[in-house]
C-alpha positions as CSV (number, residue, x, y, z in Angstrom):
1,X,0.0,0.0,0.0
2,X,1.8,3.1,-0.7
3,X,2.6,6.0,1.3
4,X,0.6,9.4,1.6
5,X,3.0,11.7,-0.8
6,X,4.1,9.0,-2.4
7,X,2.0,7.6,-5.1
8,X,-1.3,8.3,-6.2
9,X,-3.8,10.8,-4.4
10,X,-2.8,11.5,-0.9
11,X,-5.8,11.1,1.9
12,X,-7.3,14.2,2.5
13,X,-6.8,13.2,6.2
14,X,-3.3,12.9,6.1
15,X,-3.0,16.6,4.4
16,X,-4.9,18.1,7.1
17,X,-2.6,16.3,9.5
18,X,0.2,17.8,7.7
19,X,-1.4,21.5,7.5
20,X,-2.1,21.5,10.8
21,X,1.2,20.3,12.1
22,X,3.2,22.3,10.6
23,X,1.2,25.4,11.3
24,X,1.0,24.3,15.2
25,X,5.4,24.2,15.0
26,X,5.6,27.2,13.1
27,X,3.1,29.1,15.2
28,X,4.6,27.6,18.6
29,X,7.6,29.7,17.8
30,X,6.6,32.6,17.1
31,X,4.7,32.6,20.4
32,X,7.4,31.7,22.4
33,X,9.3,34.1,21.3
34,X,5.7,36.6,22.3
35,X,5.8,35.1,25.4
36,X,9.0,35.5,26.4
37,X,8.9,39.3,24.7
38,X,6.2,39.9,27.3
39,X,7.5,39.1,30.6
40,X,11.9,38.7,30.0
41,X,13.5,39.3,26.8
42,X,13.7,43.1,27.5
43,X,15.7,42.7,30.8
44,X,17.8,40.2,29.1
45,X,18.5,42.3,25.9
46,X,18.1,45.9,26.9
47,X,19.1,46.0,29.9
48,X,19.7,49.5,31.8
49,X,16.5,51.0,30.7
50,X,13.0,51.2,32.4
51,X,10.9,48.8,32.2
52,X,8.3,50.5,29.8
53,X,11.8,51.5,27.6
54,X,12.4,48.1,27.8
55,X,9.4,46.8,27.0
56,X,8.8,48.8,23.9
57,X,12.3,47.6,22.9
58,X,11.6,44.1,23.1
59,X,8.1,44.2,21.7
60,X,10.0,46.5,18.7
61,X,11.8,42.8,18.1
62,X,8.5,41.2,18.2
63,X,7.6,43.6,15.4
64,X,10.5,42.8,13.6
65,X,9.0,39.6,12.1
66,X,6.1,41.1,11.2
67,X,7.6,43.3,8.8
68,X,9.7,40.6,7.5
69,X,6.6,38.5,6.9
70,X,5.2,39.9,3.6
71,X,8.4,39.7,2.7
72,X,9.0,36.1,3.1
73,X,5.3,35.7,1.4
74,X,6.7,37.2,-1.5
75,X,9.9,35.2,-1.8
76,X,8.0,31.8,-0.7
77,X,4.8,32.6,-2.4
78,X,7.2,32.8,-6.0
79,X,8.3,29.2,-5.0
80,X,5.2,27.7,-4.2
81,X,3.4,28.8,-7.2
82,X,6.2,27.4,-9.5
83,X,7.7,24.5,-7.4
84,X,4.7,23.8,-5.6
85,X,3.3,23.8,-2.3
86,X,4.7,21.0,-0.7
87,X,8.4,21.6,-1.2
88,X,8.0,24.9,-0.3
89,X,6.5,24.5,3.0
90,X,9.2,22.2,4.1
91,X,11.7,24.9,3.4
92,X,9.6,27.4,5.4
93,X,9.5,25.2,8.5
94,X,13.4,25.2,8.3
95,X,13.7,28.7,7.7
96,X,11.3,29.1,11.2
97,X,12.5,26.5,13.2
98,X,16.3,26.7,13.2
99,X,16.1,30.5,14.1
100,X,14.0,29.9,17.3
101,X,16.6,27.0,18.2
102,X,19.2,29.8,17.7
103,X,17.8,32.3,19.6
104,X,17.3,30.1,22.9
105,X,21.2,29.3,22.9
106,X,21.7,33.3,22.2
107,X,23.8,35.2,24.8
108,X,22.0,38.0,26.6
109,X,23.7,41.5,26.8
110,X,25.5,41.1,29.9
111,X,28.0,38.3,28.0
112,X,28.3,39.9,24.3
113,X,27.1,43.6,24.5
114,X,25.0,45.3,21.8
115,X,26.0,42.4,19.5
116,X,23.0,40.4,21.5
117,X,20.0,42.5,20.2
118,X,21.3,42.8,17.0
119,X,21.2,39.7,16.1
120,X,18.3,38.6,17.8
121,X,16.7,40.9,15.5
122,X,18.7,39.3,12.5
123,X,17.0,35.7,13.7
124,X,14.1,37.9,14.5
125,X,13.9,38.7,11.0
126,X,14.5,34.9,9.9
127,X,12.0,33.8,11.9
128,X,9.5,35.9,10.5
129,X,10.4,35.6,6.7
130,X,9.8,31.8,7.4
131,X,6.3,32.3,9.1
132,X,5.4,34.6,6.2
133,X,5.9,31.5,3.5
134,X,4.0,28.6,5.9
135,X,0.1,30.0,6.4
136,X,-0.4,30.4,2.5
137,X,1.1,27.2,1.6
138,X,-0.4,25.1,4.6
139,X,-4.0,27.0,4.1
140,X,-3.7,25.9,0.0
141,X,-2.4,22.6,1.3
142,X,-6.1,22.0,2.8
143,X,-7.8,24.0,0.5
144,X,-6.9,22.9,-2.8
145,X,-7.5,19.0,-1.8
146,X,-10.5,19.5,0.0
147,X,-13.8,17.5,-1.1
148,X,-16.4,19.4,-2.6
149,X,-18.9,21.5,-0.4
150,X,-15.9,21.2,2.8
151,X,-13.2,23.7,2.3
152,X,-14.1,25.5,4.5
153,X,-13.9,22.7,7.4
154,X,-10.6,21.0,5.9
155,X,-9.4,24.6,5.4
156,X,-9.8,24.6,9.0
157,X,-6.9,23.0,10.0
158,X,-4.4,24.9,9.5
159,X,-6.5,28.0,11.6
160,X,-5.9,25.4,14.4
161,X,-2.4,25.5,14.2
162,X,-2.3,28.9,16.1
163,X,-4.2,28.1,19.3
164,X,-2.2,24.2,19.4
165,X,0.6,26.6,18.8
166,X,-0.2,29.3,21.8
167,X,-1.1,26.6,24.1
168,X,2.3,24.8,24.2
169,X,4.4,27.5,23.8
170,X,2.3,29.2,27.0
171,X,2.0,25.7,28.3
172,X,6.1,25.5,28.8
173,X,5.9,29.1,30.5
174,X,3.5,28.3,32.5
175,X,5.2,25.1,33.6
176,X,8.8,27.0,33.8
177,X,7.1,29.8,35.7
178,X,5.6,27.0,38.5
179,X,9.0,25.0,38.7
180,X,11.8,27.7,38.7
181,X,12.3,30.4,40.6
182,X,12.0,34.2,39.1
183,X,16.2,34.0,38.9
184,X,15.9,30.9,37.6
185,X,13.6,31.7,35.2
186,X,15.3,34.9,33.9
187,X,19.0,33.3,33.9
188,X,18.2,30.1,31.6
189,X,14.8,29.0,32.0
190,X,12.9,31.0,29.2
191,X,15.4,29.5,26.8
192,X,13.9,25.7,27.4
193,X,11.2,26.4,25.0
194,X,13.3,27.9,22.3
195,X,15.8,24.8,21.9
196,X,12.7,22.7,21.9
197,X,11.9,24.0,18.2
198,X,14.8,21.3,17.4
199,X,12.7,18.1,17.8
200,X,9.4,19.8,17.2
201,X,10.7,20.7,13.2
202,X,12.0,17.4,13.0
203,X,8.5,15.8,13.5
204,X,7.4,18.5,11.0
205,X,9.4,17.6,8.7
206,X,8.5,14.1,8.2
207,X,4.9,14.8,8.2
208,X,5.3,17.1,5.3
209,X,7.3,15.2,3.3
210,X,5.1,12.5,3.2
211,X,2.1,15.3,1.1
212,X,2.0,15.1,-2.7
213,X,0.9,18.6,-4.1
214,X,-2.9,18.8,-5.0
215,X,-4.5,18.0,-8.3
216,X,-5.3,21.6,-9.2
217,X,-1.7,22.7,-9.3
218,X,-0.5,19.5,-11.0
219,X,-3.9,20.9,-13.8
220,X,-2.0,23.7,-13.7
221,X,1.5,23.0,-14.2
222,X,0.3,20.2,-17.2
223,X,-1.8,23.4,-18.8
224,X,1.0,25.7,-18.4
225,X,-0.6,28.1,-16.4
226,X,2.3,29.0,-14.0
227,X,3.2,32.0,-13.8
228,X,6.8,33.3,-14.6
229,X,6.6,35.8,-12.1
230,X,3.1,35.5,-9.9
231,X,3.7,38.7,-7.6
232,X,4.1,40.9,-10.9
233,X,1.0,39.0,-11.9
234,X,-0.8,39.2,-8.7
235,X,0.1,42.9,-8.2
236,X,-1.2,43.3,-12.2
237,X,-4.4,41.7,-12.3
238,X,-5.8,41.3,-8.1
239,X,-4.1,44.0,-6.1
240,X,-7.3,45.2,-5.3
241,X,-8.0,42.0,-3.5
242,X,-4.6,42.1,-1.6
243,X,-5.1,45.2,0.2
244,X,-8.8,44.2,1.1
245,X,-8.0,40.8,1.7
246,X,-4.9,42.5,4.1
247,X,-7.5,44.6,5.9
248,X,-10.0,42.0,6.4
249,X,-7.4,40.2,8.6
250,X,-6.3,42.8,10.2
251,X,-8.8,42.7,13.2
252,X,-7.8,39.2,14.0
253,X,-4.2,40.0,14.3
254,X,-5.0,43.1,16.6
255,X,-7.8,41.3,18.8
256,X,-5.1,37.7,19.0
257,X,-2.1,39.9,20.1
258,X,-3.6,42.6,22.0
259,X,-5.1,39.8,24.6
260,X,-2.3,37.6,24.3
261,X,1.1,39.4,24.0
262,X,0.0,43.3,25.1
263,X,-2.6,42.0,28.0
264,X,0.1,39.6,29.6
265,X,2.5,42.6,30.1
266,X,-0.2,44.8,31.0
267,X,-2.1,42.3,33.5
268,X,1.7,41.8,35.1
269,X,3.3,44.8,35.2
270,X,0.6,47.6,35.1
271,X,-2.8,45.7,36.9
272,X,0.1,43.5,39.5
273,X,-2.1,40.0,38.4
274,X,0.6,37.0,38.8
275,X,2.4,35.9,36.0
276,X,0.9,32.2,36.5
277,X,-2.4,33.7,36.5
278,X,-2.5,35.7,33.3
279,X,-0.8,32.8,31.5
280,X,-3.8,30.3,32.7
281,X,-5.9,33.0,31.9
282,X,-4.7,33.1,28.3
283,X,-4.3,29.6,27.8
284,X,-8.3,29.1,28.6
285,X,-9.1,32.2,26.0
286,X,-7.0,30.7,23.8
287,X,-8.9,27.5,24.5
288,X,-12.4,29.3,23.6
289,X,-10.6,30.8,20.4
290,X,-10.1,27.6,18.9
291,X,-13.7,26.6,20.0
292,X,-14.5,29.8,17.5
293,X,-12.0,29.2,14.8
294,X,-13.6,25.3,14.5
295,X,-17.4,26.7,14.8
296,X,-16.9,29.6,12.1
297,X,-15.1,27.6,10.0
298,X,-17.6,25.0,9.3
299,X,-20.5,27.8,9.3
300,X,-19.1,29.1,6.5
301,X,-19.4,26.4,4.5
302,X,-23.2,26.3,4.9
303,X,-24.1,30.2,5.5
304,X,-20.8,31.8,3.4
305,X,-17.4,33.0,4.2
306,X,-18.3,36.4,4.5
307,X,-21.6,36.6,6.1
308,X,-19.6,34.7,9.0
309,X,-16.3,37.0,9.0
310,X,-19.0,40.4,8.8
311,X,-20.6,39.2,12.0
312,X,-17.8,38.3,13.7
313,X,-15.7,41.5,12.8
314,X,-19.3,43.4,14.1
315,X,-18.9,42.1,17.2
316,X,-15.3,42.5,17.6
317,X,-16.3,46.5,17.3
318,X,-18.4,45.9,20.3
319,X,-15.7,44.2,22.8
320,X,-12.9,46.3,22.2
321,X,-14.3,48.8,23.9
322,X,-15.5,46.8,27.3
323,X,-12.6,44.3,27.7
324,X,-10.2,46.7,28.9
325,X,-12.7,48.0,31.9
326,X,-12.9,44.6,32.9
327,X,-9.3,43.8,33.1
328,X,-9.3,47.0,34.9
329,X,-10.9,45.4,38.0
330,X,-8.0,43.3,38.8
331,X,-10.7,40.6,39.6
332,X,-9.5,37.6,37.7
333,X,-13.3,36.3,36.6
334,X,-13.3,39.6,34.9
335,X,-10.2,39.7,33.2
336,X,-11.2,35.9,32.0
337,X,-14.1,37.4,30.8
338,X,-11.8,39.9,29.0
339,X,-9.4,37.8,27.1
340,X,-12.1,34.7,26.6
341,X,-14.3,37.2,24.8
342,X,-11.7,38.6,22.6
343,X,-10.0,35.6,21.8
344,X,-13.1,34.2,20.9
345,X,-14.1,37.0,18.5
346,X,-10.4,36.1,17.1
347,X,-11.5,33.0,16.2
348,X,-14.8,34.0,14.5
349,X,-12.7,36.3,12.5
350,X,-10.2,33.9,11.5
351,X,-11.5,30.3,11.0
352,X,-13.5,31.0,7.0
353,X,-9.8,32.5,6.5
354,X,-8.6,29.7,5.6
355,X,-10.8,29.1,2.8
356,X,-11.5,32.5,2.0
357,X,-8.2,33.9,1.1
358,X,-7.3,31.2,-1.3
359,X,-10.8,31.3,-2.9
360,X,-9.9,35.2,-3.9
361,X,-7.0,34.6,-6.1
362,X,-6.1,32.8,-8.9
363,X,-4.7,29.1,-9.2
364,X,-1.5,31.0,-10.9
365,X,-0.5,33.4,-8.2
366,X,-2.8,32.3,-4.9
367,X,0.0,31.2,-2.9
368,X,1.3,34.9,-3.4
369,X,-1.9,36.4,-3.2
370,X,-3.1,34.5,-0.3
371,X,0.3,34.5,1.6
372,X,0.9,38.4,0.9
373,X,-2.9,39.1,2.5
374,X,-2.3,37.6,5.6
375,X,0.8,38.9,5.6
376,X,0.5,42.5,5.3
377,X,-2.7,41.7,8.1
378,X,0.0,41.0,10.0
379,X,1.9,44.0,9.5
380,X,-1.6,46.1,10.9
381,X,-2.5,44.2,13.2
382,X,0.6,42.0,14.7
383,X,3.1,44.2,14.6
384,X,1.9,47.5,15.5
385,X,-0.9,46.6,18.3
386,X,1.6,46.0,21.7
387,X,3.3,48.9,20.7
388,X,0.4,51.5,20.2
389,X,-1.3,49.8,23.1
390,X,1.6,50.5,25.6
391,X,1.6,54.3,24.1
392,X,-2.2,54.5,23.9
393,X,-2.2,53.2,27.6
394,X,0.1,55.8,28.9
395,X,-1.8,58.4,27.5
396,X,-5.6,57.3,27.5
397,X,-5.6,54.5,30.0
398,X,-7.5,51.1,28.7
399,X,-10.1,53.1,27.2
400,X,-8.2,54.5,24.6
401,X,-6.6,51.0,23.9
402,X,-10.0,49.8,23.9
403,X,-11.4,52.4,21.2
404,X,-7.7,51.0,19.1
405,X,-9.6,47.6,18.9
406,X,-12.5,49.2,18.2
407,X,-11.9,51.0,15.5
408,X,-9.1,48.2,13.9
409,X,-12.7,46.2,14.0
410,X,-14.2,48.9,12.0
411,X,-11.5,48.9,9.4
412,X,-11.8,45.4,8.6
413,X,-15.8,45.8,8.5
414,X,-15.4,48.1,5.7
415,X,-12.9,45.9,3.6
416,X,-15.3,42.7,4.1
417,X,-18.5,44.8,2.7
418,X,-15.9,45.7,-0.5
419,X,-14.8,42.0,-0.7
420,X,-17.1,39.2,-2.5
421,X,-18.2,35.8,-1.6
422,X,-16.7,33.3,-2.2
423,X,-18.2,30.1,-1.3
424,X,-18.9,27.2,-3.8
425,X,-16.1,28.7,-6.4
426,X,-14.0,26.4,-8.1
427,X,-10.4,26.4,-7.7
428,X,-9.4,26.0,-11.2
């Protein structure tokens, strides 16, 4: 009997297995390296500064990735829409993995001087490229082989990669925070999770080499519809959809990373909630999100794509403004409340993503198309969130970082109504 990946068509189980996995390593580093942003990288990296100096610097790092994301979209999204998917997306998982191995066995300030944060933001900027190239190829990966009537619920898979993702990578700070004392912690324990990228890509890695690229691409490859250059193509013919598609996903970025990465420095530092307690906080939102990310995946296979994203992104409008007065309590049901209900929203906005960015481009450029969208999101709504949040905070207090979410929500509502739907189109 032969292998999946190896002869004939591959199951359609065994591709979501592969989308998912790789998404869930890929995504587990990028949220250690939140995490550890959040509560020790700064003291580490930067130190002699403040603590809101140093925060800022190391959520500026965090940032880092997100500008190198479209980036890496472009450069990956060129080789998976004329190599193909599946060799692509092995190289991205390298080009992700390897660099969060590094930067756990990176010395802090204290032993190398400034050389430390530079090149942290060198395998900062690694890190990200690599990201950028695995959510396009992993969401086509389920996509394009997905029966008839389903993509949206196969596309699902790789929208689960995120909150397996977040879970471990919280899961081992939240373990190292129980076990290790705060020097303990600080001197060598937030590295743990970092080197444990090593045997994490190697499991990756054989998953994904065992996934044969889908029939439509093989169609197209045989018709000679690749394209010598997609992005000049993409940026030709659907650039429209690029920028809409970008601000559609914006509000899922800002509502992920505003609870998670801004809310777990904020809780700590600014409310005085323990560590332990935000991080079990976040790991049961993050719980709830991918309760959301399943349930609005597979609605938008029966209602449509965008109906689903509109009334998520509606709500999202609505909760921006009231989760920061309930974090504001200090009372931990409350902030529960908080971060559940904005994680949630997250992952009404993001499940039909999976399925709705790929369905808005062509067979010839989606990787590109698709990759580039959620990309440049990312940009919007990953990157610059912690930072306007801490300056917002300073200046407004939670209700101004509140009215941020608010309005990011707003932003996206506006793209969606521009946007079409897309469900029941062929990918041809």
């Amino acid at each position: 009997m032969p292998q999946a990946g190896t002869l004939g068509r591959p199951r359609v189980s065994w591709v979501a297995v592969a989308s998912l996995c790789g998404t869930a390593i890929e995504f587990y580093d990028f949220y250690v390296y939140g995490t550890a942003a959040a509560l020790v990288l700064g003291g580490v990296f930067f130190p002699g500064m403040d603590a809101v100096a140093a925060r800022l610097a190391a959520f500026s790092t965090l940032a880092v990735a997100f500008v190198a994301r479209p980036l890496g979209s472009a450069l990956f999204g060129h080789w998976g829409d004329r190599a193909g998917r599946a060799t692509t997306l092995v190289v991205s998982l390298l080009v992700t993995g390897l660099p969060t191995a590094a930067i756990g066995l990176l010395p802090g300030h204290a032993a190398i001087g400034v050389a430390a944060p530079v090149l942290l933001v060198l395998l900062r900027f690694a890190q990200g490229a690599g990201l950028g190239g695995e959510w396009g190829g992993a969401a086509l990966l389920a996509a394009e082989h997905a029966p008839p009537g389903r993509r949206g619920r196969y596309a699902m898979f790789p929208q689960l990669g995120p909150p397996v993702g977040f879970v471990a990578a919280n899961g081992c700070f939240l373990v190292l925070g129980a076990a290790l004392t705060e020097e303990e912690f600080a001197g060598w324990g937030w590295r743990l999770p970092f080197v444990a990228a090593l045997p994490l890509v190697a499991v990756g890695l054989y998953v994904r080499r065992r996934v044969r690229e889908a029939p439509v691409f093989r169609a197209a490859v045989d018709g000679g519809r690749v394209a010598r250059v997609p992005l000049a193509g993409l940026l030709r013919h659907q650039w429209r959809r690029v920028l809409l598609g970008a601000g559609a996903m914006t509000i899922a970025y800002t509502l992920f990373y505003t609870a998670t990465t801004y809310c777990l420095a904020y809780g700590t530092a600014t409310l005085g909630l323990p560590r332990t307690t935000m991080l079990a906080l976040t790991l049961a939102g993050v719980g709830v999100m991918a309760a959301g990310t399943a349930a609005s995946a597979a609605a938008s296979d029966r209602f449509g794509r965008r109906r689903v994203l509109v009334t998520g992104v509606a709500l999202a409008a609505v909760w921006g403004p009231v989760m920061f007065p309930l974090m504001e309590t200090r009372s931990v049901a409350l902030a529960g409340l908080a971060l559940g209900g904005a994680l949630g929203l997250m992952g009404l906005t993001y499940g039909p993503m999976g399925a709705y960015l790929p369905e808005l481009f062509r067979t010839e450029f989606r990787y590109s198309g698709a990759s580039v969208a959620y990309s440049l999101g990312g940009v919007l709504g990953g990157a610059v969130p912690p930072l306007v949040a801490t300056g917002l905070q300073a200046w407004g207090g939670g209700a101004a970082v509140g009215g941020y979410v608010g309005a990011t929500a707003v932003l996206s509502l506006l793209c969606l109504l521009a946007l079409p739907e897309t469900r029941g189109r062929a990918l041809d």
